[in-house]
C-alpha positions in Angstrom: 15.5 -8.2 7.5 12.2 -8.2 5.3 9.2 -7.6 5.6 5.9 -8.7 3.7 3.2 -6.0 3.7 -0.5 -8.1 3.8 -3.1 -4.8 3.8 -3.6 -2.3 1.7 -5.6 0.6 1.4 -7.2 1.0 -2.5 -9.2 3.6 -3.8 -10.6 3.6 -7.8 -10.6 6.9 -9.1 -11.7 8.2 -12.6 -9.1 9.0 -15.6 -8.8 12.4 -14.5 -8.0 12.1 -11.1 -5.8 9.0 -11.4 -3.2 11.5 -13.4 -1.7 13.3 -10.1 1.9 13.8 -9.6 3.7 11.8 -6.8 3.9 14.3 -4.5 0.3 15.0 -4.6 -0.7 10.9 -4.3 2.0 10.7 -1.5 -0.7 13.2 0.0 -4.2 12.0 -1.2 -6.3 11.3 2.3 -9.8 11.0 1.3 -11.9 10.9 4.3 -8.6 11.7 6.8 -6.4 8.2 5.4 -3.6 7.8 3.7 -4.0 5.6 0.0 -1.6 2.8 -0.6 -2.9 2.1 -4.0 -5.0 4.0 -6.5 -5.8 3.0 -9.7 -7.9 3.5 -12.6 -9.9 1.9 -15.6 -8.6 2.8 -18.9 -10.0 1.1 -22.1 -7.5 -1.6 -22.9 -5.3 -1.6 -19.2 -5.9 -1.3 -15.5 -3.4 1.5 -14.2 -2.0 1.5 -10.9 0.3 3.6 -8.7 1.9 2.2 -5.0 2.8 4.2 -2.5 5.3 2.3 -1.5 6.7 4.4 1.0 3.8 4.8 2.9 3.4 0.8 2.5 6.9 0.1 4.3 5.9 2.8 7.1 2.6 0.7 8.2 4.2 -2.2 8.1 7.2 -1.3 10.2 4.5 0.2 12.7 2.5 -3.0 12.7 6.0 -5.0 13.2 6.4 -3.6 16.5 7.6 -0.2 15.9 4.2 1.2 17.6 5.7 -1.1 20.5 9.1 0.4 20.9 6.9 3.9 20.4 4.6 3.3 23.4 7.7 2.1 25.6 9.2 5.4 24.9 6.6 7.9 24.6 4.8 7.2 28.2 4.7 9.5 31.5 4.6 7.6 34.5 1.8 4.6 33.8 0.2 6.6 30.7 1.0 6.3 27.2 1.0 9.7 25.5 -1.4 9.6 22.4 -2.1 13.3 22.1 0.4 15.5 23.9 1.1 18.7 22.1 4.9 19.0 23.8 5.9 16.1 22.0 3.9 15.3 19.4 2.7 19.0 18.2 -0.4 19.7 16.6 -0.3 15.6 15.7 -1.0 12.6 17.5 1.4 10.0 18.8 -0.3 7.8 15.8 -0.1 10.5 13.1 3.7 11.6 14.1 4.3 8.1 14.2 3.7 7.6 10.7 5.3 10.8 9.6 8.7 9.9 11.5 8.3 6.1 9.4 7.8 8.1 6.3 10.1 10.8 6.5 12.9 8.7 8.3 13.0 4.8 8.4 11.3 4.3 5.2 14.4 5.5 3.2 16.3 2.1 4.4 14.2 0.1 3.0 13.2 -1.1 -0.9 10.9 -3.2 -2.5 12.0 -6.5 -2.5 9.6 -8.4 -4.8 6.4 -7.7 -6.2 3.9 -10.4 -6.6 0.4 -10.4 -8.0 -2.0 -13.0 -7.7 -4.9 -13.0 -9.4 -8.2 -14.6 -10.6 -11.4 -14.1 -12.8 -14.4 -12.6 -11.2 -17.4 -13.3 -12.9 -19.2 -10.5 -11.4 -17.5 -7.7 -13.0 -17.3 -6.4 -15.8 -14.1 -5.0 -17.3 -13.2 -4.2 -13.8 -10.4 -4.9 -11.2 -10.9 -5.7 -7.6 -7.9 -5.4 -5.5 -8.4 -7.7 -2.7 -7.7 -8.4 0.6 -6.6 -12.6 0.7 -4.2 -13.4 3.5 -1.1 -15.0 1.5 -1.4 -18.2 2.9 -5.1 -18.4 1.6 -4.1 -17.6 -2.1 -4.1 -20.9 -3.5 -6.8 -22.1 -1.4 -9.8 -19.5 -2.6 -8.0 -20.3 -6.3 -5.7 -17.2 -6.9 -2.5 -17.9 -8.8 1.1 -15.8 -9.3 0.5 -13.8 -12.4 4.0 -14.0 -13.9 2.9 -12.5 -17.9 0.5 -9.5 -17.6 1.4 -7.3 -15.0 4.1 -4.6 -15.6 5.6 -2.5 -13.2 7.6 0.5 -13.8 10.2 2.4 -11.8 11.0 -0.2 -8.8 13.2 1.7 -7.3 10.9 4.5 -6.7 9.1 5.3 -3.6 5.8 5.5 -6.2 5.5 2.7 -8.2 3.4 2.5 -11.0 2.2 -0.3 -12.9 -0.7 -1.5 -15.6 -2.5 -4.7 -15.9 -4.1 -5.6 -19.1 -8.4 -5.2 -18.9 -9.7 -8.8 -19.0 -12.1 -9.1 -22.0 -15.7 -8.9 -21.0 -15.0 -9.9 -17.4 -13.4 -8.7 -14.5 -10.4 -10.4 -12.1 -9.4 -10.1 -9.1 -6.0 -9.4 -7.5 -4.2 -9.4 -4.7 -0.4 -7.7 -4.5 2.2 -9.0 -2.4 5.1 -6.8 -1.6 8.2 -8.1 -0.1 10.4 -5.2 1.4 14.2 -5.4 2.5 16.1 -3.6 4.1 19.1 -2.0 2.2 
């Protein structure tokens, strides 16, 4: 089985910040959400860091584990979303995560990794990571970047990775993650 995670949540962060451990990025929520990709701007490279365990936990929830969840976790004709038996202090969404994270994502790996990218005019020794379904790719003129981007450590549940900084302009990419199960 596989699965090929579409949406990502992305957050820049300055030089200083970017340099956190894993276990710290595995639990960076600004504003009460989990990151799947932070990055920042160095002089000569883009650096990034995946969470790819949190990636393979949101996409088993989308691919119908929240189903299977809501058939179980019901009393009578309710669904419980916030029951403090069950769920403690969380709710049915948050210890849904934590069960992906802590449990299920540990049978899965990354697969591939694919990055697609294009220039963007309007920035300026930047990086935007977008948010292109993969079937629209070619269409709004991305392409596979096979040369520039490096990724370390693939069989980590935090990947890391640098592209190099475009000269004077910007790009924009867009990751694809394929994810097996072991």
């Amino acid at each position: 089985m596989s699965i090929t995670a579409e949406s990502f949540n992305v957050v820049e962060l300055p030089i200083f910040n970017f340099e956190m451990n894993d276990a710290t990025f595995k639990q960076f929520n600004p504003n009460g959400q989990f990151v799947d990709i932070i990055y920042a701007i160095y002089p000569n490279e883009i650096r990034f860091k995946i969470n790819l365990e949190l990636i393979i936990s949101r996409a088993l929830i989308i691919n119908g584990l929240r189903y299977q969840f809501n058939r179980f976790f019901i009393d009578g004709n309710t669904i419980l979303t916030n029951d403090s038996l069950v769920f403690g202090n969380l709710t049915q969404e948050q210890y849904l995560l934590a069960y992906c994270k802590d449990n299920l994502s540990k049978l899965y790996k990354l697969g591939q990794a694919e990055f697609y990218i294009k220039s963007n005019g309007g920035l300026v020794n930047s990086v935007n990571f977008a948010q292109v379904s993969y079937a629209n790719l070619a269409n709004n003129g991305y392409t596979l970047d096979l040369n520039n981007i490096q990724i370390n450590n693939t069989g980590s549940a935090i990947l890391t990775g640098s592209i190099p900084a475009g000269q004077s302009t910007g790009f924009s990419v867009v990751p694809k993650l394929k994810i097996n199960y072991i």
